[in-house]
DOKOL-135153 format. One line per 10 residues: their letters; for each residue x, y, z of N, C-alpha, C, CB. Coordinates in steps of 0.001 Angstrom, whole numbers, padded with zeros to 6 digits. Glycine has a CB too. Layout:
BEGIN
a	X:Y:Z:X:Y:Z:X:Y:Z:X:Y:Z  ...;
This chain:
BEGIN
xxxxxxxxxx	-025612:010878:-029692:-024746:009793:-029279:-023442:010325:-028675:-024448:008880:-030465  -022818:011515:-028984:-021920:012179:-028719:-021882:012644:-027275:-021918:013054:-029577  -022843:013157:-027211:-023625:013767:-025815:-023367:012989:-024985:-025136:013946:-025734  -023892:011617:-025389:-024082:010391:-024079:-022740:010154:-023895:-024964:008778:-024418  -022083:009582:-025015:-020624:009017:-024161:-019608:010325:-023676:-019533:007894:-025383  -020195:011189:-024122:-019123:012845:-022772:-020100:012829:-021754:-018981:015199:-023488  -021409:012325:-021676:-021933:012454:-020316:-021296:011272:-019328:-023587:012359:-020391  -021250:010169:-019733:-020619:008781:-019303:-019097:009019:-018768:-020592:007679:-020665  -018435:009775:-019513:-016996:010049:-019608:-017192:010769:-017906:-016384:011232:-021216  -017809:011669:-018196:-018193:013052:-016564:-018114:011750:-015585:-020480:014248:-016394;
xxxxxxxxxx	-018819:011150:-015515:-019403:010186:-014695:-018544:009443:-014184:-020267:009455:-015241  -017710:008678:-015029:-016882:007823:-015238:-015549:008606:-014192:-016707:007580:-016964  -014975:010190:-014714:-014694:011070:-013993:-014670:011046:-012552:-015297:011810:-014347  -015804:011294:-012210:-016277:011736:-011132:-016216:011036:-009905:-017335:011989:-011362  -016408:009161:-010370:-016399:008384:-009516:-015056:008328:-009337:-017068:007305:-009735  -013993:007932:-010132:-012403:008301:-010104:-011852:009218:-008911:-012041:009112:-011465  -012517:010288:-009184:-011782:011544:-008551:-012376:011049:-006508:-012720:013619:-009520  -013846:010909:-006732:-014528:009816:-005427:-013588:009633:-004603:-015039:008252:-005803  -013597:008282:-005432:-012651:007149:-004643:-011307:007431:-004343:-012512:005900:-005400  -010505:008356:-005617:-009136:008749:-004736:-009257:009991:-003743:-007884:009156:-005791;
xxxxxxxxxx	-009927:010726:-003831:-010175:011590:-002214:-010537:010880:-000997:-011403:012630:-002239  -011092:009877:-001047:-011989:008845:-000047:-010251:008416:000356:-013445:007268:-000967  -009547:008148:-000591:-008451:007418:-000279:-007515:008157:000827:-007729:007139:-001569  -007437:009545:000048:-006397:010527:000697:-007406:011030:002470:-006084:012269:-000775  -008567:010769:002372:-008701:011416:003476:-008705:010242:004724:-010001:012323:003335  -008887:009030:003860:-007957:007632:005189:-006948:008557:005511:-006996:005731:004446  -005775:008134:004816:-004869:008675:004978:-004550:009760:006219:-004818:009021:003927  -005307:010571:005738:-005155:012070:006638:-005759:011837:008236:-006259:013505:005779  -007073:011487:008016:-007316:010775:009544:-006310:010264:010179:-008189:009662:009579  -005965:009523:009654:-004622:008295:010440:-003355:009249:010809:-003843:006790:009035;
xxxxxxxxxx	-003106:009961:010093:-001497:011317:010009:-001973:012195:011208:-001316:012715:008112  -002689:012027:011246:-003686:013153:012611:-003443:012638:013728:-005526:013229:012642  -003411:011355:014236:-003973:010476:015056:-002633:010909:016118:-004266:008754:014403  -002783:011158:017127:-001502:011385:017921:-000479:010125:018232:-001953:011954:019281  -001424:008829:018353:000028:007660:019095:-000010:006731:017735:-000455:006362:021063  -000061:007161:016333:000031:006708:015177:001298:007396:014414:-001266:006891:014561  002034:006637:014238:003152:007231:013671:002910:006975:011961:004595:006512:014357  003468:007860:011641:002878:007591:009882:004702:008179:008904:000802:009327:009329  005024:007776:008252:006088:007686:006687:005435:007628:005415:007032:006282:006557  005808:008864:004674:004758:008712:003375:006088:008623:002629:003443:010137:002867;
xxxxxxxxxx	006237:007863:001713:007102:008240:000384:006225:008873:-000767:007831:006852:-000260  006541:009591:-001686:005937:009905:-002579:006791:009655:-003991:005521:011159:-002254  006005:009860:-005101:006398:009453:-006164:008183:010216:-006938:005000:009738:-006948  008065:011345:-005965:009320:011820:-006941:010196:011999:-006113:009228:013097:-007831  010005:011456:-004482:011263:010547:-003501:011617:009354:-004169:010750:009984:-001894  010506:008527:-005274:010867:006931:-005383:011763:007374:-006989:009066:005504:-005504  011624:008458:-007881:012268:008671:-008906:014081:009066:-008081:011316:009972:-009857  013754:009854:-007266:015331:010132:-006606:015956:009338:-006105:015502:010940:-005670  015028:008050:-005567:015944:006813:-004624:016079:005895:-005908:014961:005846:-003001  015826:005815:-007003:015941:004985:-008847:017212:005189:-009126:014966:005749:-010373;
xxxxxxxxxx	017618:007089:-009041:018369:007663:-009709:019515:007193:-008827:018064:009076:-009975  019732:007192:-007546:020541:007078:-006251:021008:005947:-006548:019874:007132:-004853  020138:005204:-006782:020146:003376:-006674:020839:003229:-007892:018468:002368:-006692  020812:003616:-009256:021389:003292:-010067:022670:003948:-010565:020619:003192:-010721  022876:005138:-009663:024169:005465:-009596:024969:004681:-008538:024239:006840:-009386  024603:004146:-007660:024899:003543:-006932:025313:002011:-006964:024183:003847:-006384  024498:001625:-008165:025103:-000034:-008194:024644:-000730:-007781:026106:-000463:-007745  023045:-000349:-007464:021951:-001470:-007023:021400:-002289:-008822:020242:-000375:-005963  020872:-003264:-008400:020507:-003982:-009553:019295:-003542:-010158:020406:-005313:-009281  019490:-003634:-011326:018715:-003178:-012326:017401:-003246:-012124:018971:-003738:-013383;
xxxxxxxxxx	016950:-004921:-011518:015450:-005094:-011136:014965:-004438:-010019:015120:-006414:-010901  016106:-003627:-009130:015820:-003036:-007857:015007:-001383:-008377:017502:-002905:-006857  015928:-000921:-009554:015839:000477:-009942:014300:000693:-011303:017681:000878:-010669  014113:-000596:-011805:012900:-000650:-012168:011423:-000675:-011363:013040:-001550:-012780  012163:-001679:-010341:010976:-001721:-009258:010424:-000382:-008616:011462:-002563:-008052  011193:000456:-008439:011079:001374:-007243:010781:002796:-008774:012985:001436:-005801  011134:002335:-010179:011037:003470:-010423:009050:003673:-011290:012601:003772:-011395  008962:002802:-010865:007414:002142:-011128:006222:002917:-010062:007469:000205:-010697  007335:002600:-008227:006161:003408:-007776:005656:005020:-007369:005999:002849:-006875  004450:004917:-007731:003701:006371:-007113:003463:006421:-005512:002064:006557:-007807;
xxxxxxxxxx	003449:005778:-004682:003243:006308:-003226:003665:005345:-001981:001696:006624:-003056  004111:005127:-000914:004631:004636:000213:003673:004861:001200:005875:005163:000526  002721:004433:002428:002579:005235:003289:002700:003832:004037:001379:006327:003314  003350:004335:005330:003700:003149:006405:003068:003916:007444:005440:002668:006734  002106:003499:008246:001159:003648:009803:001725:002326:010541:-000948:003528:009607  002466:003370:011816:002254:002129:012692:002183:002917:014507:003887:000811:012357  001887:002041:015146:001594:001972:017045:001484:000664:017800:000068:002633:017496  001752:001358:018824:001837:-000121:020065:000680:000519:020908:003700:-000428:021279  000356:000931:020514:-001057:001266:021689:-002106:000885:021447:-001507:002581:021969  -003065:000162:022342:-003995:-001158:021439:-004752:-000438:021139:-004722:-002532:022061;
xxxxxxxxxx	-005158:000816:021951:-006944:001604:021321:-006742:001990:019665:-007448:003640:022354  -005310:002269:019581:-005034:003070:018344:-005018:002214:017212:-003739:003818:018398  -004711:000509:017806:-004391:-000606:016370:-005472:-000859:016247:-003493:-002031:016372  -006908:-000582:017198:-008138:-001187:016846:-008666:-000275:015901:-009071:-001455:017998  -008152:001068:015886:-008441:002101:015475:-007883:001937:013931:-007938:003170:016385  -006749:001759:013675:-005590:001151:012847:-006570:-000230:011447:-004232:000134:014413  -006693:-000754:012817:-007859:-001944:011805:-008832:-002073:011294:-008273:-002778:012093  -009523:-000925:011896:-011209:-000856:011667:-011196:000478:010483:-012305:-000373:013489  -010335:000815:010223:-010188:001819:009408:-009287:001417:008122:-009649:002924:010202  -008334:000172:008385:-007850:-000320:007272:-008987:-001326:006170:-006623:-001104:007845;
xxxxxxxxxx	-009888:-001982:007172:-010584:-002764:006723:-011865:-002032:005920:-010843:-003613:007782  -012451:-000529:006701:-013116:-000092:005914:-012849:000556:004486:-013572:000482:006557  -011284:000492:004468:-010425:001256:002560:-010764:-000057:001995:-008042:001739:002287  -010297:-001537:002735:-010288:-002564:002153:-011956:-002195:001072:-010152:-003917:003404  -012533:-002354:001666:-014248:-002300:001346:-014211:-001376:000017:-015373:-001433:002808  -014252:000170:000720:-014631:000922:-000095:-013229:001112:-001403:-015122:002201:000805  -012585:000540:-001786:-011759:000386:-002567:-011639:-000820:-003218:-010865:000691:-002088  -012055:-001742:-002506:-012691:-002493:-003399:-011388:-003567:-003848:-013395:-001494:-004631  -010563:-003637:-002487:-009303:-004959:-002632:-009655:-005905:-002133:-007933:-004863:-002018  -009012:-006889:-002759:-009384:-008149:-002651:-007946:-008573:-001652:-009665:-008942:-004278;
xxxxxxxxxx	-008588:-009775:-000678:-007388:-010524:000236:-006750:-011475:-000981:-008090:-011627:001800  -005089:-011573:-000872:-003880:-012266:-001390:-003607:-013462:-000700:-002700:-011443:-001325  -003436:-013283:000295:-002703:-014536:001258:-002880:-013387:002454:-000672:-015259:000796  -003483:-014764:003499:-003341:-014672:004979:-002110:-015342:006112:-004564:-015226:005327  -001162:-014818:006598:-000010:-015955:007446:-000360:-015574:009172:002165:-015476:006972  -000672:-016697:009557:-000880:-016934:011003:000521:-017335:011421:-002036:-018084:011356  001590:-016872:012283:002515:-017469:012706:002503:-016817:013828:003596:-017553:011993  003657:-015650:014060:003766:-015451:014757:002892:-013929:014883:004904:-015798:014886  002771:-013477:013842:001831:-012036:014062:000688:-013045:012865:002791:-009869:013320  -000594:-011897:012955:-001160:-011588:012032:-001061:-010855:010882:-001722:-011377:012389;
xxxxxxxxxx	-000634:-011745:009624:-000535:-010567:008731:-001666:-010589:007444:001028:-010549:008145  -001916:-009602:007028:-003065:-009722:005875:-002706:-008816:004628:-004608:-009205:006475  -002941:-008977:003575:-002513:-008773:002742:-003337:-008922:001071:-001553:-009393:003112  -003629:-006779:001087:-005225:-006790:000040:-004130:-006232:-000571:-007069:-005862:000289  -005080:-006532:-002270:-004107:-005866:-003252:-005545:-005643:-004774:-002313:-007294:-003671  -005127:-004628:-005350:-006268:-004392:-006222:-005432:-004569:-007601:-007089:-002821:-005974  -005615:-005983:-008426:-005223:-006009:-009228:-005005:-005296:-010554:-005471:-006611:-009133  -004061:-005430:-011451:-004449:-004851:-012443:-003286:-005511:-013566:-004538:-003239:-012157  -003955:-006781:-013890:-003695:-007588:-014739:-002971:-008902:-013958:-002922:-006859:-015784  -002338:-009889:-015152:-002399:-011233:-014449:-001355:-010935:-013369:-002030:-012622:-015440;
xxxxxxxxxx	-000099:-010548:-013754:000309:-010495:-012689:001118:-009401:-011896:000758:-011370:-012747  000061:-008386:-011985:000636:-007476:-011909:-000897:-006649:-011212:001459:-007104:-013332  -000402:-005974:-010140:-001312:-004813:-009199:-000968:-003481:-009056:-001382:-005139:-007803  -002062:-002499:-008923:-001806:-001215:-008640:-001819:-001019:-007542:-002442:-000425:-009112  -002164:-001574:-006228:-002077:-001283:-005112:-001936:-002548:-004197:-003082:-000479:-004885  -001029:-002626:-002896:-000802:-003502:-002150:-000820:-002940:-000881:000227:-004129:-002478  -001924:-003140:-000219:-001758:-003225:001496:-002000:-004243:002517:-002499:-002381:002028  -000917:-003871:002826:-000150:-005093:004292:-000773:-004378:005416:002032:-005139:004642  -001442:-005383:006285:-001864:-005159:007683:-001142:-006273:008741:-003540:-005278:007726  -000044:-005533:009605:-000137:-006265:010877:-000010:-006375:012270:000255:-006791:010786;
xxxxxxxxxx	-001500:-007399:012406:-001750:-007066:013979:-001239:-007166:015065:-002471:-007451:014370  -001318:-006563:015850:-000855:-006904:017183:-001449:-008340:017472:-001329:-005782:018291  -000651:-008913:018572:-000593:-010177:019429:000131:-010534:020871:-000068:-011017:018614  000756:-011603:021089:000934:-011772:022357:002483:-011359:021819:000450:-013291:023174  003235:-011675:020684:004554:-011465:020552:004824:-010106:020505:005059:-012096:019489  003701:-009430:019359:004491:-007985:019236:002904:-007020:019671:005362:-007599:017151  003759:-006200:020184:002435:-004823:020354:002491:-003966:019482:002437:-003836:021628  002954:-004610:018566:003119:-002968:017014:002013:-003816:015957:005590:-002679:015726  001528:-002536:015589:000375:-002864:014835:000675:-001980:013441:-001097:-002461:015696  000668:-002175:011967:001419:-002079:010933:000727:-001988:009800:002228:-002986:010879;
xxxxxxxxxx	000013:-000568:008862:-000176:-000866:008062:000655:-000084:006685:-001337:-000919:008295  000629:-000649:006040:001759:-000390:004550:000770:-000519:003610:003191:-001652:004146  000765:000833:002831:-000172:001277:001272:000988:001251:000518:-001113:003010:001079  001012:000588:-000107:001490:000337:-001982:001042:000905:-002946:001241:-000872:-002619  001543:002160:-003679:000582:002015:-005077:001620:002561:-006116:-001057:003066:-005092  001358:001684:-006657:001721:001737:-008311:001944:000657:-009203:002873:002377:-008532  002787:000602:-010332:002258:-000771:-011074:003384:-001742:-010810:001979:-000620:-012839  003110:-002855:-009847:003444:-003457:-009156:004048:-005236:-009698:002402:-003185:-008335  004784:-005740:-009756:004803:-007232:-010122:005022:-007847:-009125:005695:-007688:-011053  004002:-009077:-009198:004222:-009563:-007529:005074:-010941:-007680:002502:-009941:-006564;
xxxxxxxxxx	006234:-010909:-008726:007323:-011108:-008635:008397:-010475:-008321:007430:-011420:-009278  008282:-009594:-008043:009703:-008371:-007923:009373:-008043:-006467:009674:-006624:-009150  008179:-008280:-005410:008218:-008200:-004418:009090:-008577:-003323:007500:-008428:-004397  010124:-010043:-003534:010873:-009894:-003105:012109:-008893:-003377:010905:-010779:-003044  012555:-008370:-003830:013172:-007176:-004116:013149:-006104:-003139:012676:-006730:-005209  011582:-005694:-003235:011708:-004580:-002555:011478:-005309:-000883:010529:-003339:-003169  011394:-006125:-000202:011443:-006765:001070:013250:-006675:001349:010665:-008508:000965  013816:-006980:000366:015390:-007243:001079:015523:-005222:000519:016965:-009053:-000087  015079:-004778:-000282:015793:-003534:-000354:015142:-002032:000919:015566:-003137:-002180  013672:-002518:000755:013304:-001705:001994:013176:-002135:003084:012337:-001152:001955;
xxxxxxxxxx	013539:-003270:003388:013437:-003626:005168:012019:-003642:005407:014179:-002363:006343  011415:-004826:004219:009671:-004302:004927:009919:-005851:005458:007745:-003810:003542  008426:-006484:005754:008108:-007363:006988:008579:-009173:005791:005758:-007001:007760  009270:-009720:006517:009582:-011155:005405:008267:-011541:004856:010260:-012715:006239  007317:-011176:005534:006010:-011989:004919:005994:-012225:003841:004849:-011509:004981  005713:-011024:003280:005433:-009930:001581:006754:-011212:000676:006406:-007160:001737  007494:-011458:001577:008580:-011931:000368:007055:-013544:-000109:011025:-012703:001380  006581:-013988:000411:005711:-014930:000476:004776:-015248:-000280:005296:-014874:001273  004696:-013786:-001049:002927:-013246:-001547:003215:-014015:-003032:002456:-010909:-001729  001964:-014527:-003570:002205:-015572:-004463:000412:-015244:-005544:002481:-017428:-003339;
């Protein structure tokens, strides 16, 4: 019986380790891409911008928020081959990762918005896609990960200058 659940455990392992390489090598494709511009934050830039922030006199819910996350990556271009490129590659993480769509806003861009929960209200990962259209030729995607409240999202919209949508997400 011992045997089985350390064989299960391997397993259990294995698919883990999978899916976050599958993750990092999106990633890396896209960082490659010549008319794709890419910004990664990483986890112990978001502990230094906590420490900054709270020496600084940002609010408390700002320096919890940010000291929560593990990773940033912002992809973006105005060149359409590259946003089709941009989309068809965001939509296939969507898949193989296994996020679910939040809210869709048709206005003036397309924006979409997967997030892989992890509890009622609260997610480990949030990605924002948005498309090009007749208004804008920038095409936009934003990876989120860490443990997330999608109440405190407005927070980080007025503190990082991301897209008003996200302030929306419900």
């Amino acid at each position: 019986m011992a045997m089985r659940i350390k064989k299960i455990g391997w397993i259990v392992l294995f698919l883990l380790l999978t899916i976050s390489g599958r993750a990092q090598a999106f990633f890396d494709k896209l960082e490659a891409h010549k008319d794709i511009t890419s910004a990664t934050v990483t986890q112990k830039m978001f502990q230094m911008l906590a420490k900054i922030a709270s020496e600084g006199g940002e609010s408390k819910e700002y320096v919890a928020f940010v000291s929560k996350l593990k990773s940033m990556r912002v992809f973006t271009t105005e060149n359409q081959q590259s946003g089709a490129l941009l989309k068809s590659e965001a939509l296939q993480y969507v898949k193989a990762a296994s996020l679910s769509e939040v809210r869709m806003k048709t206005q003036t861009q397309n924006t979409k918005f997967y997030a892989k929960e992890n509890g009622s209200d609260k997610i480990s990962e949030l990605l924002i896609f948005v498309d090009s259209n007749e208004h804008s030729k920038k095409t936009v995607l934003l990876s989120l990960i860490g443990d997330i409240e999608l109440s405190q999202i407005g927070t980080l919209t007025k503190n990082m200058n991301l897209p008003n949508e996200v302030k929306d997400i419900k």
